[in-house]
PyMOL CGO cylinders between C-alpha atoms (Angstrom):
from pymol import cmd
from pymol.cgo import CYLINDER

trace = [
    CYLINDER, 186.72, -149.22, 25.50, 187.08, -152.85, 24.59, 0.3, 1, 1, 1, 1, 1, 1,
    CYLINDER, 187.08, -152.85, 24.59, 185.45, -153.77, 28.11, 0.3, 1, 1, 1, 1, 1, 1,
    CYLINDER, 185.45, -153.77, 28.11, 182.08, -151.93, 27.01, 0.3, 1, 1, 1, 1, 1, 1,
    CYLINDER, 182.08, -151.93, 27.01, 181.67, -153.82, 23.62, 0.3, 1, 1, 1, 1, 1, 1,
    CYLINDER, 181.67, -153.82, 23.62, 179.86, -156.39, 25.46, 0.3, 1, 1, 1, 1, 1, 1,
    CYLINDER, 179.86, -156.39, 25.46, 177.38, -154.56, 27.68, 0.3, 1, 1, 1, 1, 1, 1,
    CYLINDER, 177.38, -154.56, 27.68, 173.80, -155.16, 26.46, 0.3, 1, 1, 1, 1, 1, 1,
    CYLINDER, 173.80, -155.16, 26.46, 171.81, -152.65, 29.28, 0.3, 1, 1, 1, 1, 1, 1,
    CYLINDER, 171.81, -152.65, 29.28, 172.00, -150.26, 31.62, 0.3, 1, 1, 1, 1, 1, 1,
    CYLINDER, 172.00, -150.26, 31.62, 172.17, -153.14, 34.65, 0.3, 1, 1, 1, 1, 1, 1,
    CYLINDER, 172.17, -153.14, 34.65, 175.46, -154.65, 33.06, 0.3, 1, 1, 1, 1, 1, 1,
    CYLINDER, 175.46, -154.65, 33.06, 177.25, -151.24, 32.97, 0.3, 1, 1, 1, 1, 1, 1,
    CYLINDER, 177.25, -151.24, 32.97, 176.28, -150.26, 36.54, 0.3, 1, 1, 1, 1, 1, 1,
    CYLINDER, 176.28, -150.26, 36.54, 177.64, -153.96, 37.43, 0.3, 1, 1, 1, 1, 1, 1,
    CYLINDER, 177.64, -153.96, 37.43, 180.64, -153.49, 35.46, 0.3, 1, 1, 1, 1, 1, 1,
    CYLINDER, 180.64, -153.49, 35.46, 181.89, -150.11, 37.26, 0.3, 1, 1, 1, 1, 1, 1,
    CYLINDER, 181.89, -150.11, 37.26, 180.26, -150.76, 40.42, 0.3, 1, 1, 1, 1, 1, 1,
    CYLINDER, 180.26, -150.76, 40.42, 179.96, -154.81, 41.19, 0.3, 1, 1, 1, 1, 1, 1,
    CYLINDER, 179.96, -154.81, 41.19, 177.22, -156.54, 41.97, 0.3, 1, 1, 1, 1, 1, 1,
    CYLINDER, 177.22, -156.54, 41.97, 174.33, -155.80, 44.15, 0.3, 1, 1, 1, 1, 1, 1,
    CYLINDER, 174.33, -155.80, 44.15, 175.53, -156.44, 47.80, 0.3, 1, 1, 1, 1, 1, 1,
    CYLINDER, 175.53, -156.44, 47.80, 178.76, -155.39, 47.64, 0.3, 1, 1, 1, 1, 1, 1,
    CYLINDER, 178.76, -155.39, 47.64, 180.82, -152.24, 49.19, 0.3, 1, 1, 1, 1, 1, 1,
    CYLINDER, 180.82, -152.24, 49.19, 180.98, -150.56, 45.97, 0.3, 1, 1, 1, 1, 1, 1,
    CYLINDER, 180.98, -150.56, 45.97, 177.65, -151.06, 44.76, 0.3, 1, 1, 1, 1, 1, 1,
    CYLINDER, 177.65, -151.06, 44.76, 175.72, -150.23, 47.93, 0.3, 1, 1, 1, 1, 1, 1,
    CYLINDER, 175.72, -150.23, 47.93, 177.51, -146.95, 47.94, 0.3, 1, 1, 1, 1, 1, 1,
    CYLINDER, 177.51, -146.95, 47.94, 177.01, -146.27, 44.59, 0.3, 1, 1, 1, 1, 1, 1,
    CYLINDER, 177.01, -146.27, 44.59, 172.99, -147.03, 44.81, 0.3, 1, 1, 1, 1, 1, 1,
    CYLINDER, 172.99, -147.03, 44.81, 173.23, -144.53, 48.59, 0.3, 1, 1, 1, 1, 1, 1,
    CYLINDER, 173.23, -144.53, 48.59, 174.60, -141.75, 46.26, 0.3, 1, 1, 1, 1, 1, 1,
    CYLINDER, 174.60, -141.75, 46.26, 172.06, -142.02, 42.91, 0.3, 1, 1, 1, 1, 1, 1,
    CYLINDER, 172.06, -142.02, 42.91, 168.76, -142.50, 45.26, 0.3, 1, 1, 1, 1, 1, 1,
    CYLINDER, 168.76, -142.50, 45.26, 170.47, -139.30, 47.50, 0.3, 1, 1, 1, 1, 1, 1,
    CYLINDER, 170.47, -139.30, 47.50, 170.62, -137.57, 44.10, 0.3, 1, 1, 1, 1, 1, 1,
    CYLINDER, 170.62, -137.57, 44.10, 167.10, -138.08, 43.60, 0.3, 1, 1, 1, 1, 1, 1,
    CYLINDER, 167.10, -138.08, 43.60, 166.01, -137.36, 46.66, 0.3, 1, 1, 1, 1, 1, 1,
    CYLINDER, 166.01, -137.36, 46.66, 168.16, -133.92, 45.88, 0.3, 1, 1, 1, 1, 1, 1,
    CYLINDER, 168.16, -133.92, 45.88, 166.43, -132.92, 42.89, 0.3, 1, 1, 1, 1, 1, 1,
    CYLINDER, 166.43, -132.92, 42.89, 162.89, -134.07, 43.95, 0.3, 1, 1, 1, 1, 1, 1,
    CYLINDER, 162.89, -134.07, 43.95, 163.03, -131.27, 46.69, 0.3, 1, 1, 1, 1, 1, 1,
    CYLINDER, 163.03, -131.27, 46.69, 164.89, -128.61, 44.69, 0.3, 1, 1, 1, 1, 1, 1,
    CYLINDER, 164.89, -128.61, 44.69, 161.93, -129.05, 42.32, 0.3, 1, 1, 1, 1, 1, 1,
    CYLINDER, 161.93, -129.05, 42.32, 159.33, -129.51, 44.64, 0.3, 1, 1, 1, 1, 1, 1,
    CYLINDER, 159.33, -129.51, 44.64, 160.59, -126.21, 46.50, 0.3, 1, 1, 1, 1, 1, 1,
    CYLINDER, 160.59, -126.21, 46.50, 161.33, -124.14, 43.06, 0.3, 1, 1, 1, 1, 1, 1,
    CYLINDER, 161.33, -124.14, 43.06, 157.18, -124.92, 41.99, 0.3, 1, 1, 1, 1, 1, 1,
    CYLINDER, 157.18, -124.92, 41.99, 156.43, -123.75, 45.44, 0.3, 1, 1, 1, 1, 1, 1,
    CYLINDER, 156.43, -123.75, 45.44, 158.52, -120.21, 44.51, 0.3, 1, 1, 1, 1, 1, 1,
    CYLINDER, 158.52, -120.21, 44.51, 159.92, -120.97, 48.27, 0.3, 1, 1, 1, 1, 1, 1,
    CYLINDER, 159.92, -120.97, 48.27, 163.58, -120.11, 49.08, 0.3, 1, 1, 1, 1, 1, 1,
    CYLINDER, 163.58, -120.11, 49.08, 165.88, -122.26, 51.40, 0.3, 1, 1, 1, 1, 1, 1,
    CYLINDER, 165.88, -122.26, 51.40, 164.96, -120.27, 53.97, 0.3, 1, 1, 1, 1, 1, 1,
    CYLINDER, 164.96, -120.27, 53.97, 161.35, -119.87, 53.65, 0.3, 1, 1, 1, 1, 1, 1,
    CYLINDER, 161.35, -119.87, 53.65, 160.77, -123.74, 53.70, 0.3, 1, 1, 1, 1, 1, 1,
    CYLINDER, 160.77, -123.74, 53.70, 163.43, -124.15, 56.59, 0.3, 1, 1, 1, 1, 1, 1,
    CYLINDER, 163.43, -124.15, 56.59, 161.51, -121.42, 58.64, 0.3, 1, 1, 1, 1, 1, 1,
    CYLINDER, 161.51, -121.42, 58.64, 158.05, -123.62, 57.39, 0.3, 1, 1, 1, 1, 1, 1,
    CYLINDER, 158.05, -123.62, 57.39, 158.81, -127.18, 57.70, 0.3, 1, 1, 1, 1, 1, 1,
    CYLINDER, 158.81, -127.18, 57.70, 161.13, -126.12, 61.28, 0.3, 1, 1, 1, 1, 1, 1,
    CYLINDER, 161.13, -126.12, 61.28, 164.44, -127.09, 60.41, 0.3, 1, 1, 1, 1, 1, 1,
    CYLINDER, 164.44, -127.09, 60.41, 167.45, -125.13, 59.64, 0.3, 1, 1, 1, 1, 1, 1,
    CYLINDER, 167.45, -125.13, 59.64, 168.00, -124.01, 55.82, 0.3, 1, 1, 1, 1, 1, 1,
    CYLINDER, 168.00, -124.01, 55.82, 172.07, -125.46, 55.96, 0.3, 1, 1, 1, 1, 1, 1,
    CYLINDER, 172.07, -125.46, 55.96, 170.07, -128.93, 56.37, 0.3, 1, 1, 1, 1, 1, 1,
    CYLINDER, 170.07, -128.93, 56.37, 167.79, -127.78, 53.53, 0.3, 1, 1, 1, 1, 1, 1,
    CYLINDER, 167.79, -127.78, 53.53, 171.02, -127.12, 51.09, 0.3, 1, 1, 1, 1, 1, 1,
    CYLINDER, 171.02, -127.12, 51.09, 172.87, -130.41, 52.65, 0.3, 1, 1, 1, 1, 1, 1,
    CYLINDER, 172.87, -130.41, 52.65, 169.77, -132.41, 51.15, 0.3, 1, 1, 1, 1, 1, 1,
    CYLINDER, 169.77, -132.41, 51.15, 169.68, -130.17, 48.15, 0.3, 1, 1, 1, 1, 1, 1,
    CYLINDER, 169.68, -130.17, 48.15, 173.19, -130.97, 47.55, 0.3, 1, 1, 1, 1, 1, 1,
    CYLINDER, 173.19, -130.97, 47.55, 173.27, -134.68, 48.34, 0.3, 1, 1, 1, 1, 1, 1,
    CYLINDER, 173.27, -134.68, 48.34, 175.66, -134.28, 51.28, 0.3, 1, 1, 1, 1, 1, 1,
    CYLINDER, 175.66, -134.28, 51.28, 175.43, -135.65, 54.61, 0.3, 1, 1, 1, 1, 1, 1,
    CYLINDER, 175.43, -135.65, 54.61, 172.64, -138.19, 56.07, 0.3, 1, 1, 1, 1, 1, 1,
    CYLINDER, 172.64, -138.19, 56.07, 168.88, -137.35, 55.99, 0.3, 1, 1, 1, 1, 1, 1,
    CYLINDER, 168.88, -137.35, 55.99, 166.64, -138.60, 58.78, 0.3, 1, 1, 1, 1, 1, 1,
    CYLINDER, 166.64, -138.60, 58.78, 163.33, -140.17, 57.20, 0.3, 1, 1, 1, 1, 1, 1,
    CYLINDER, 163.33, -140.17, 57.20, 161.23, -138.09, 59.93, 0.3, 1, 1, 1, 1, 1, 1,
    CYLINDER, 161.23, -138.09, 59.93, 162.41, -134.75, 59.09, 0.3, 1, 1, 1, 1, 1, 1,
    CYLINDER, 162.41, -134.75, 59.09, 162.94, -135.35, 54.92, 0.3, 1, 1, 1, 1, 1, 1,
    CYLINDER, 162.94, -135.35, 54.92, 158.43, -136.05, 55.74, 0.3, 1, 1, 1, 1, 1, 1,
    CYLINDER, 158.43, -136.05, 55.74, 158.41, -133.07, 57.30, 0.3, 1, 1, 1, 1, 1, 1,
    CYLINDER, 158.41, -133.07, 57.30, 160.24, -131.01, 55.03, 0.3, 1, 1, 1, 1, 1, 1,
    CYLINDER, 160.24, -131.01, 55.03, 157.69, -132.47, 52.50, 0.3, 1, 1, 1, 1, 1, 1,
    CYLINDER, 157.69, -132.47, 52.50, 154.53, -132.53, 54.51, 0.3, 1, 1, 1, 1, 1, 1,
    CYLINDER, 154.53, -132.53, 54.51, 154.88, -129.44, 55.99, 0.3, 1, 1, 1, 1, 1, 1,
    CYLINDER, 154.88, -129.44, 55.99, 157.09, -127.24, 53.90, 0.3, 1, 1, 1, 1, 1, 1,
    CYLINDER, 157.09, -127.24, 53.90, 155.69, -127.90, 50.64, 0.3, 1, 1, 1, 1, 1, 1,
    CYLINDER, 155.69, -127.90, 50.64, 152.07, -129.50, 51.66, 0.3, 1, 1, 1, 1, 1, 1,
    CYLINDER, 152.07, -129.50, 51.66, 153.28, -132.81, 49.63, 0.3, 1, 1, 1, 1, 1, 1,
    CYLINDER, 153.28, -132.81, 49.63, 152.54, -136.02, 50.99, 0.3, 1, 1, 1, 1, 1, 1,
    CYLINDER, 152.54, -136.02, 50.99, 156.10, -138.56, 49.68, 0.3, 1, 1, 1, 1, 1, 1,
    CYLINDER, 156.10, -138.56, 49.68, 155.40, -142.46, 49.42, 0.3, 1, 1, 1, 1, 1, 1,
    CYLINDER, 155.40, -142.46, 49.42, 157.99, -145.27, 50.04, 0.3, 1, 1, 1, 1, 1, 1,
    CYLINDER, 157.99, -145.27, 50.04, 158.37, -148.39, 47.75, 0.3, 1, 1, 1, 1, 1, 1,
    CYLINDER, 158.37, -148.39, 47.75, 160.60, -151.59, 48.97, 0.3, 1, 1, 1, 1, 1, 1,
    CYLINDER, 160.60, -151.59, 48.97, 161.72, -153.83, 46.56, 0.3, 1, 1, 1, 1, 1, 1,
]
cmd.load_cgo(trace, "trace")
């Protein structure tokens, strides 16, 4: 516990169990929390709807396993069809933001 007396913020603990920005560790750690978002966005976005996996598969033209992948945070998403899924399964437009 001794190595946590220090941290002042919520950036020094992510550095301290993942590294810095840049690095293997990091960069997979940062993959994983914005997948996890991504995740819960569309399980909400889906659950306001009252749609079930299926339903916005069959709508947005995809399959529902890729539906539950995204909804679980496993596997890659392709930007094109995660717009889609938005767009036209749920009539939501999504924005990007680079930093």
């Amino acid at each position: 516990m001794e190595k946590y007396s220090k941290i002042k913020n919520f950036d020094e603990l992510i550095e301290l169990e993942h590294g810095k920005l840049g690095t293997e560790s990091r960069n997979k750690y940062e993959e994983q929390a914005q997948m996890f978002i991504v995740s819960e966005m569309l399980k909400e976005a889906r659950r306001e709807a009252k749609m079930t996996q299926e339903q916005l598969a069959i709508k947005a033209g995809t399959k529902k396993s890729y539906i539950s992948k995204i909804e679980n945070a496993k596997g890659n998403i392709q930007l094109s069809t995660l717009i889609r899924i938005f767009e036209k399964g749920l009539n939501k437009r999504i924005g990007l933001t680079f930093l």
